[in-house]
MMTF fields as JSON, N, C-alpha, C and O atoms, coordinates in Angstrom:
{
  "mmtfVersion": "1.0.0",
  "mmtfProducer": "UNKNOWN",
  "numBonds": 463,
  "numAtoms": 464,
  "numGroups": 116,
  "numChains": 1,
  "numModels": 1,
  "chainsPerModel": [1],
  "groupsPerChain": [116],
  "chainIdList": ["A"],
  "bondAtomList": [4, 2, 8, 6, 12, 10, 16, 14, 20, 18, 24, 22, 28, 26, 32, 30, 36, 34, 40, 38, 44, 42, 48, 46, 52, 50, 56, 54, 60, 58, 64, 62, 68, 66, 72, 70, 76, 74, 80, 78, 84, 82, 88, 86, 92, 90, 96, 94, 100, 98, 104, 102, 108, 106, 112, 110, 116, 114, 120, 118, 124, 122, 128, 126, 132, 130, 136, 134, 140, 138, 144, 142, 148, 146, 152, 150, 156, 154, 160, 158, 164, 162, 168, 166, 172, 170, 176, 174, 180, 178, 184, 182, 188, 186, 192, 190, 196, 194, 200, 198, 204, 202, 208, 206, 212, 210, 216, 214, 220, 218, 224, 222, 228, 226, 232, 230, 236, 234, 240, 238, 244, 242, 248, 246, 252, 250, 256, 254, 260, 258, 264, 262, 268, 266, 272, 270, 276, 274, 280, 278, 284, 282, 288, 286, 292, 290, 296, 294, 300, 298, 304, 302, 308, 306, 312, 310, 316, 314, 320, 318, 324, 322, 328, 326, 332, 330, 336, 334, 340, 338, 344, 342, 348, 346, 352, 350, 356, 354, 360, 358, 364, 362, 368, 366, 372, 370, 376, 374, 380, 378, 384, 382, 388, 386, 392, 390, 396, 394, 400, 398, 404, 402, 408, 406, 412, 410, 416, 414, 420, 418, 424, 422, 428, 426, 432, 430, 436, 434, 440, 438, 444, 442, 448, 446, 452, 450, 456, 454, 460, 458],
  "bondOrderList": [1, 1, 1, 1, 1, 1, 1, 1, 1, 1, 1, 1, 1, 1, 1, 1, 1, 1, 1, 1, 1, 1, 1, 1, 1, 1, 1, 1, 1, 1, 1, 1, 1, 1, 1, 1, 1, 1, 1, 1, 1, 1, 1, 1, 1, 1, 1, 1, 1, 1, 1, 1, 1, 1, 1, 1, 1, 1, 1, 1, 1, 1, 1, 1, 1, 1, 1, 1, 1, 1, 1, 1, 1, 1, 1, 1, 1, 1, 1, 1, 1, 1, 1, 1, 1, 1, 1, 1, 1, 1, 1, 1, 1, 1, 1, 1, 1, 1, 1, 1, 1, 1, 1, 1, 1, 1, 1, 1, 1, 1, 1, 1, 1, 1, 1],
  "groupList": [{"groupName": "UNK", "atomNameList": ["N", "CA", "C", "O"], "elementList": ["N", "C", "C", "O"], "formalChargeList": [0, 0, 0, 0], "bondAtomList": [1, 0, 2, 1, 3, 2], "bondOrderList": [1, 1, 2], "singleLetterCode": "X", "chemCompType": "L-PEPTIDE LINKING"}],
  "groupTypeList": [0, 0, 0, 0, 0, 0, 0, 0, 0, 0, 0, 0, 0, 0, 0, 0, 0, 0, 0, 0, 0, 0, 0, 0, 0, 0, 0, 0, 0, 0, 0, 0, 0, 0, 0, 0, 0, 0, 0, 0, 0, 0, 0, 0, 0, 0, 0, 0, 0, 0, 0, 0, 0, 0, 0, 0, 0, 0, 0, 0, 0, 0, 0, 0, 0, 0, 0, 0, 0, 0, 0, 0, 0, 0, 0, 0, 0, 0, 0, 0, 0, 0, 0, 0, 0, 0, 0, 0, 0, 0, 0, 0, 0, 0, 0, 0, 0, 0, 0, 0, 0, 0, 0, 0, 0, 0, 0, 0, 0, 0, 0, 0, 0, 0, 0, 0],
  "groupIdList": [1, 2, 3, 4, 5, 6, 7, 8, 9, 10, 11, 12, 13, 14, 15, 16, 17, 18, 19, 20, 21, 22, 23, 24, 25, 26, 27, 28, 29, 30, 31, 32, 33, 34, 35, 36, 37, 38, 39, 40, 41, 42, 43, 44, 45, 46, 47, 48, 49, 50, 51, 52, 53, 54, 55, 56, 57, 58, 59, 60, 61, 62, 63, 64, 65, 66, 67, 68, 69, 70, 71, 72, 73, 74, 75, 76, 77, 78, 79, 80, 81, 82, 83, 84, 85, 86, 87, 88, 89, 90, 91, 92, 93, 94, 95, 96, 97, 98, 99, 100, 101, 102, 103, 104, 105, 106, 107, 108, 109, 110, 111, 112, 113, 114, 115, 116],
  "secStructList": [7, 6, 6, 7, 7, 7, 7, 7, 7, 3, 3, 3, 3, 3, 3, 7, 7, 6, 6, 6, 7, 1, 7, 3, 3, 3, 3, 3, 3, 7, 1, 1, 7, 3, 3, 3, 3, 7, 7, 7, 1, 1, 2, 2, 2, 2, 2, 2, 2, 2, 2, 2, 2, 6, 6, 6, 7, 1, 7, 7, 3, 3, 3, 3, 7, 7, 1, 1, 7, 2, 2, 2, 2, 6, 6, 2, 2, 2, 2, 2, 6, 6, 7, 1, 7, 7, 3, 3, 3, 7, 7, 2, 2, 2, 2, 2, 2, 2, 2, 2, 2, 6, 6, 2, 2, 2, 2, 2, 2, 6, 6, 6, 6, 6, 6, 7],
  "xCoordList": [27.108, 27.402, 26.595, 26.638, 25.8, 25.183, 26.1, 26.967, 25.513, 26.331, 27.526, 28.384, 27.772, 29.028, 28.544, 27.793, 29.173, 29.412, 30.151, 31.118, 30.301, 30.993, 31.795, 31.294, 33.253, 33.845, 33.534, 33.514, 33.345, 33.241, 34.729, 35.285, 35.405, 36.468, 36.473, 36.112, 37.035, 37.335, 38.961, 39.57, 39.604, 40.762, 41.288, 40.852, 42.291, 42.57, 43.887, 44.899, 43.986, 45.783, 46.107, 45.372, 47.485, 48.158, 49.438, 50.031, 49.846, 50.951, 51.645, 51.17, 53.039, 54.259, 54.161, 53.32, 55.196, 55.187, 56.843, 57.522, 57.006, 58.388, 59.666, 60.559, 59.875, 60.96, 61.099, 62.285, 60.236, 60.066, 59.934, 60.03, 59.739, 59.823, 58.114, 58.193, 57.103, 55.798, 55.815, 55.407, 56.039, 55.409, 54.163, 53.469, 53.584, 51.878, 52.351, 53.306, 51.378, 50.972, 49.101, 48.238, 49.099, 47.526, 46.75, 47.266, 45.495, 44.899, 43.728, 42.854, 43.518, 42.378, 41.425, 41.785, 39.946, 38.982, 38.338, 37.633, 38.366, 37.296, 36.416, 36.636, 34.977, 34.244, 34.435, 33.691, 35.559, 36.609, 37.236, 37.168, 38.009, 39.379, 39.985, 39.267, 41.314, 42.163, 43.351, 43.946, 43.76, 45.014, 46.223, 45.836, 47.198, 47.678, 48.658, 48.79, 49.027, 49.742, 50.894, 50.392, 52.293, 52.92, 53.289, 52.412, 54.323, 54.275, 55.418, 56.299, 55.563, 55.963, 57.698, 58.198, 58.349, 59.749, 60.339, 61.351, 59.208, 59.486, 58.604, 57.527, 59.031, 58.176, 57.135, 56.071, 57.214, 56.311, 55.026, 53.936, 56.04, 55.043, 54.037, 52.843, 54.412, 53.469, 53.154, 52.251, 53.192, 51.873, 50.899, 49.844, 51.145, 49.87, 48.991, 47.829, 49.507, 49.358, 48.477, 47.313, 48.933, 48.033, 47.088, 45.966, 47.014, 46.017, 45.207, 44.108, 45.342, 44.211, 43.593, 42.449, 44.48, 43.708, 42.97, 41.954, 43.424, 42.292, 41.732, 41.201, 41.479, 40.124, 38.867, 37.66, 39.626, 39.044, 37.842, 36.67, 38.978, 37.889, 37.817, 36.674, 38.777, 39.053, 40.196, 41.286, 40.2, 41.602, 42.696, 42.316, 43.735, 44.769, 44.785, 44.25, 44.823, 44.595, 46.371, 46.93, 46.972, 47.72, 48.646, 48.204, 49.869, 51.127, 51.195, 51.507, 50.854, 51.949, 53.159, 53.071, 54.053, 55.279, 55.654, 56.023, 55.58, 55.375, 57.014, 57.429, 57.879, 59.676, 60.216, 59.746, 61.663, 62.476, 63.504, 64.615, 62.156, 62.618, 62.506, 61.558, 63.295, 62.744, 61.975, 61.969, 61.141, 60.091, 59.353, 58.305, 59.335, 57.837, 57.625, 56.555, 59.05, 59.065, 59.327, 58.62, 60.434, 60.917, 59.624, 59.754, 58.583, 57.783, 56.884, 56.188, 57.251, 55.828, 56.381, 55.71, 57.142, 57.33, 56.084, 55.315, 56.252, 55.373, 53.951, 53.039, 53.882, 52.266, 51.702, 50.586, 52.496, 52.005, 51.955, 51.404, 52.573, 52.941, 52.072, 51.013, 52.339, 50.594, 49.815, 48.836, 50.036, 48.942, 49.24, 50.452, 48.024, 48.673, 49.325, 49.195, 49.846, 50.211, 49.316, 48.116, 50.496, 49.66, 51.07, 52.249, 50.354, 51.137, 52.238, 51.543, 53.282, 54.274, 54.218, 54.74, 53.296, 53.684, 54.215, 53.745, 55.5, 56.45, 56.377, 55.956, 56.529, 57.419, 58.881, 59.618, 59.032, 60.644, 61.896, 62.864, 61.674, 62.459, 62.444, 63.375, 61.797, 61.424, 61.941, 62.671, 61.492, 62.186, 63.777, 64.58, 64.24, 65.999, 66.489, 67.698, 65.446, 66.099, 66.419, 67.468, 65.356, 65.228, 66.374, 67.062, 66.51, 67.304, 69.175, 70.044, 69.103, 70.485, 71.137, 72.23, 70.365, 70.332, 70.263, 70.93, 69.432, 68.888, 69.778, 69.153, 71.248, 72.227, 72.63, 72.589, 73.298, 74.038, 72.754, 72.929, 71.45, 70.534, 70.378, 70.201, 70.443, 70.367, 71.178, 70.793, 72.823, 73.979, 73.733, 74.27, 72.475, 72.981, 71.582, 71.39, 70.631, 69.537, 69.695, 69.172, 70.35, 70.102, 71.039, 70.909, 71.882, 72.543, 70.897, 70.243, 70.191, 69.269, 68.461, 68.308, 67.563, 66.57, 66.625, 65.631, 67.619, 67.772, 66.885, 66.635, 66.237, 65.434, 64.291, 63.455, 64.175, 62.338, 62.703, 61.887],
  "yCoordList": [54.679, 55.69, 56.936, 57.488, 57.362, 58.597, 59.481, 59.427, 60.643, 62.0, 61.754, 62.632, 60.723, 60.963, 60.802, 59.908, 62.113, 62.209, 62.006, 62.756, 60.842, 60.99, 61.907, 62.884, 61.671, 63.391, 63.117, 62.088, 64.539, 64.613, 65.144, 66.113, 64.268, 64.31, 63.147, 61.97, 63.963, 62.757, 62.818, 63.815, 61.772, 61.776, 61.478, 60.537, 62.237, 62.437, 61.441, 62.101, 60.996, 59.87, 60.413, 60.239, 61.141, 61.271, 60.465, 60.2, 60.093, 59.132, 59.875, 60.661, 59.554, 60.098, 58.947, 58.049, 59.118, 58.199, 57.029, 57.372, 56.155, 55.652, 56.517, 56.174, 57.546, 58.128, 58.623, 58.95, 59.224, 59.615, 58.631, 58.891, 57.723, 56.151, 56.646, 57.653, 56.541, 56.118, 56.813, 55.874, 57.928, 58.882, 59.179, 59.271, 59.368, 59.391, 60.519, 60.577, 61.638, 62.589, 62.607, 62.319, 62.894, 63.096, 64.32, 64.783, 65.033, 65.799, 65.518, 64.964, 65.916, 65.381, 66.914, 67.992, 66.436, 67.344, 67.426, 66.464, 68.527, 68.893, 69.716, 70.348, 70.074, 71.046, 72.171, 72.664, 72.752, 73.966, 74.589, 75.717, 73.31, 73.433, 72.302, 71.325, 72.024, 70.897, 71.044, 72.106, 69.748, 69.669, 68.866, 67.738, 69.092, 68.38, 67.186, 67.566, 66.361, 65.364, 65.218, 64.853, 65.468, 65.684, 66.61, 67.473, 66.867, 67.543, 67.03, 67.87, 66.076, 65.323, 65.598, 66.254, 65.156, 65.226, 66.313, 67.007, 66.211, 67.387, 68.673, 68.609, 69.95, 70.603, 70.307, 70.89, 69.429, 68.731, 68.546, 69.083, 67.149, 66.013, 67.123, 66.822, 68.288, 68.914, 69.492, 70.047, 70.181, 70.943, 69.988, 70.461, 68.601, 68.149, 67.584, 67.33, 67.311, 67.791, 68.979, 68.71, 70.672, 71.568, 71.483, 71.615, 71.404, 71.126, 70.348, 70.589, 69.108, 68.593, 69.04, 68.743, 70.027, 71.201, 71.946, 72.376, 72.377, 73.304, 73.435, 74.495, 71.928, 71.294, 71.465, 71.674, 71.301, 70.829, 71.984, 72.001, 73.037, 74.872, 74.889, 74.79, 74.99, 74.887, 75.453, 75.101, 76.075, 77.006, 75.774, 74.661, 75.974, 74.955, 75.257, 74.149, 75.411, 74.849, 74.716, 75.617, 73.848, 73.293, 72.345, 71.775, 72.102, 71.168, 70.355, 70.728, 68.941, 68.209, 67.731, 67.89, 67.307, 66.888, 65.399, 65.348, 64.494, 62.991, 62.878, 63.103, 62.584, 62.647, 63.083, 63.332, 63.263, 63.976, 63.72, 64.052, 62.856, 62.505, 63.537, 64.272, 63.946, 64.897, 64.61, 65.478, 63.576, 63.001, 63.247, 63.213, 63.633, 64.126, 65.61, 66.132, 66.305, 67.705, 68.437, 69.445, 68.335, 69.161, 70.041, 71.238, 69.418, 70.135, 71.591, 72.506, 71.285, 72.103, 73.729, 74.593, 74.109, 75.151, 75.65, 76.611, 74.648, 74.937, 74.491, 74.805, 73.676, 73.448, 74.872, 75.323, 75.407, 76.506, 78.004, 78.975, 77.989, 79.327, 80.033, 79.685, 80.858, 82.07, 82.185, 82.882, 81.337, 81.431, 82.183, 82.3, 83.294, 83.461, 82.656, 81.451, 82.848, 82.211, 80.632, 80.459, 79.611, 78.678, 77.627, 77.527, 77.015, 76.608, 75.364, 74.371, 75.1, 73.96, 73.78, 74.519, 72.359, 71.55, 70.272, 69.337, 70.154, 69.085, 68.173, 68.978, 67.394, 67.202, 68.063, 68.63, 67.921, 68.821, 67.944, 68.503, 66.638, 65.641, 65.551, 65.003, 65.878, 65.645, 66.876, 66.977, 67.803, 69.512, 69.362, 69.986, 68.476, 68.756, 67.59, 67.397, 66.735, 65.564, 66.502, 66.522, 67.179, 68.102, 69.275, 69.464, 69.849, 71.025, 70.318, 70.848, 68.963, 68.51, 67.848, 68.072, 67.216, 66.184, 67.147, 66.976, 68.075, 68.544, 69.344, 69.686, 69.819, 69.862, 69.024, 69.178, 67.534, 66.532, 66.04, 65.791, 65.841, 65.065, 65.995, 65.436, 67.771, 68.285, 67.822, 67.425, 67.905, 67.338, 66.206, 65.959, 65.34, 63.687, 63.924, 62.995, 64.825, 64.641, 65.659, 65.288, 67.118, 67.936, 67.551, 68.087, 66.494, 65.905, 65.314, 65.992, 64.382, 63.558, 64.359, 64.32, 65.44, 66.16, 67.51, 68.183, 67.804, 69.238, 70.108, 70.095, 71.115, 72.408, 71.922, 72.547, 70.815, 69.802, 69.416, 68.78],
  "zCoordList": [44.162, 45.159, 44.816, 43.717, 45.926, 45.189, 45.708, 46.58, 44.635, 44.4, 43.971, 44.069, 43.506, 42.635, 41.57, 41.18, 40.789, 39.161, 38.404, 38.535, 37.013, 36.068, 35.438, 34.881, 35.462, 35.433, 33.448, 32.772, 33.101, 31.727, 31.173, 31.691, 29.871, 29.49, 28.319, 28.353, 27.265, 26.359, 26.177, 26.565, 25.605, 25.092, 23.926, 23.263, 23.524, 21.854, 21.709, 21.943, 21.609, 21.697, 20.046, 19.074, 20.081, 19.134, 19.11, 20.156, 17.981, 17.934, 17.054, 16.234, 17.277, 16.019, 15.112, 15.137, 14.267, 13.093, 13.798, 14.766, 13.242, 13.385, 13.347, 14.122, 12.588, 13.043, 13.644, 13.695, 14.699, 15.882, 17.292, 18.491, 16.739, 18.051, 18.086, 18.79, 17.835, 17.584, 18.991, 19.674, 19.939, 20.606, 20.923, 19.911, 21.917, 22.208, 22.909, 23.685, 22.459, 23.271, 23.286, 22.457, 24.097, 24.462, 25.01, 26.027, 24.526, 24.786, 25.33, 24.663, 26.826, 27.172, 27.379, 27.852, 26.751, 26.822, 27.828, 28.131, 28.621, 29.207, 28.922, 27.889, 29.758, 29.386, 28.867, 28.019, 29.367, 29.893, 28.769, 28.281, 28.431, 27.818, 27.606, 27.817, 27.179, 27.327, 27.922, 28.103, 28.285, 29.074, 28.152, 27.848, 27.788, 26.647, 27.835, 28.999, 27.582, 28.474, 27.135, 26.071, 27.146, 26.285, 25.259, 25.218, 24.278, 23.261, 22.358, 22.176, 21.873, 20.898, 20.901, 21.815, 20.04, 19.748, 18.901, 19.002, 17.895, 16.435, 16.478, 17.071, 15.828, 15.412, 14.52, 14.726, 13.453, 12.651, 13.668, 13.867, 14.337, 15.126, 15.944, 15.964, 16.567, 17.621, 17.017, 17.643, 15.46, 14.955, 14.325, 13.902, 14.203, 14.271, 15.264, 14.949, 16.674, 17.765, 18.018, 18.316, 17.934, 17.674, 16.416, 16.904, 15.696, 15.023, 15.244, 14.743, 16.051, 17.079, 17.896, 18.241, 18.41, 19.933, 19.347, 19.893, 17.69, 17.288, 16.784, 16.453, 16.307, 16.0, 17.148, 17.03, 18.125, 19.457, 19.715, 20.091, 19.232, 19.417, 21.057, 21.503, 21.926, 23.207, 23.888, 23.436, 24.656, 25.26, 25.136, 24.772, 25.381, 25.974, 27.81, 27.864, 28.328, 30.097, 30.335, 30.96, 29.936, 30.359, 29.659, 28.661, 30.05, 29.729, 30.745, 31.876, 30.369, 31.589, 30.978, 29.76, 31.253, 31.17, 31.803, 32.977, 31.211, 32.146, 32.322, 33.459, 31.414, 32.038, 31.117, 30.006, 31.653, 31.113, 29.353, 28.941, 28.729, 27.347, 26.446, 26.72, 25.209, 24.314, 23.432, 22.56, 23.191, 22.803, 23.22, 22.574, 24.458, 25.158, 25.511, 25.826, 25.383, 25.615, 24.746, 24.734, 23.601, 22.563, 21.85, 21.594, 21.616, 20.665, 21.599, 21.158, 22.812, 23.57, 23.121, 23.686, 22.491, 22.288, 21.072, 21.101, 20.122, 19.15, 19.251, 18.485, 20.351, 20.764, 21.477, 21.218, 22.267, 22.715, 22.054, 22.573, 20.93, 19.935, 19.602, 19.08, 19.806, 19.729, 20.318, 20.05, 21.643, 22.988, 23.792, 23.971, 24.907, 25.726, 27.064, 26.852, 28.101, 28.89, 29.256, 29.467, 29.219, 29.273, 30.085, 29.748, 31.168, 32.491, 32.19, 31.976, 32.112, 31.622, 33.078, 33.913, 33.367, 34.406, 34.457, 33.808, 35.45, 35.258, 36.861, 37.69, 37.24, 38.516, 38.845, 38.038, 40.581, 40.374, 39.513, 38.998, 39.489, 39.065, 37.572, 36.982, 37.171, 35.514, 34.964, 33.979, 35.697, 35.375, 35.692, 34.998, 36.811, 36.789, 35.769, 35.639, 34.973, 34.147, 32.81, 32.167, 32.607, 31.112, 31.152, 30.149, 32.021, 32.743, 32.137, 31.445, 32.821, 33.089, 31.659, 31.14, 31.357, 29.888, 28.582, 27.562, 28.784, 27.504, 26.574, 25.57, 26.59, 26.04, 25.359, 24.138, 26.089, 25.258, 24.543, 23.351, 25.039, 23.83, 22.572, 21.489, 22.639, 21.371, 20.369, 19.27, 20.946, 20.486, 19.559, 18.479, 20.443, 19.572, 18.776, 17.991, 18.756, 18.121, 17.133, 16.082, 17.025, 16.236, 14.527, 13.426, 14.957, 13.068, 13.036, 12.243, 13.602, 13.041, 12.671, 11.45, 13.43, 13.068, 12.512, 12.241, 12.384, 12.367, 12.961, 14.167, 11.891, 12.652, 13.005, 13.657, 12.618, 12.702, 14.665, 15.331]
}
């Protein structure tokens, strides 16, 4: 097809370890910046997460939020820490799963993990 261009982007696949249920968050590169797709379960797990972004030497762009697990959301606090404004995008459905749930899951997760 002419005039179409190859979009430029690489992707970083980060994984948690087993006590975290082996979690993938992903950072995809663009020219730009990156877009992180996830932010892990733990504070641990997402600063090595950021430390991938800043390796990267690249703004952060963006949060997506794929559903309403705390495996995929708990950490974005500490992925984003010390940045300025940087966009947490969810679906409306994924935002009222995290919104509604995210009490009783602290409940059953904060004996397991504590402050991590």
């Amino acid at each position: 097809m002419t005039g179409f261009k190859e979009p430029e982007f690489n992707v970083v696949t980060c994984t948690s370890g087993a006590r975290t249920f082996l979690t993938n968050a992903f950072l995809v590169e663009l020219p730009n910046g990156v877009v992180a797709i996830d932010a892990m379960m733990t504070v641990s797990d997402a600063r090595q997460v950021r430390d991938r972004l800043d390796a990267l030497r690249k703004p952060l762009l963006a949060v997506l939020i794929t559903h309403g697990h705390p495996d995929h959301y708990n950490g974005v606090g500490e992925l984003i820490r010390r940045l300025d404004y940087v966009p947490i995008i969810a679906t409306q459905g994924v935002d009222e799963a995290m919104r509604r749930t995210d009490d009783a899951k602290a409940v059953k997760w904060q004996p397991v993990f504590g402050d991590d």
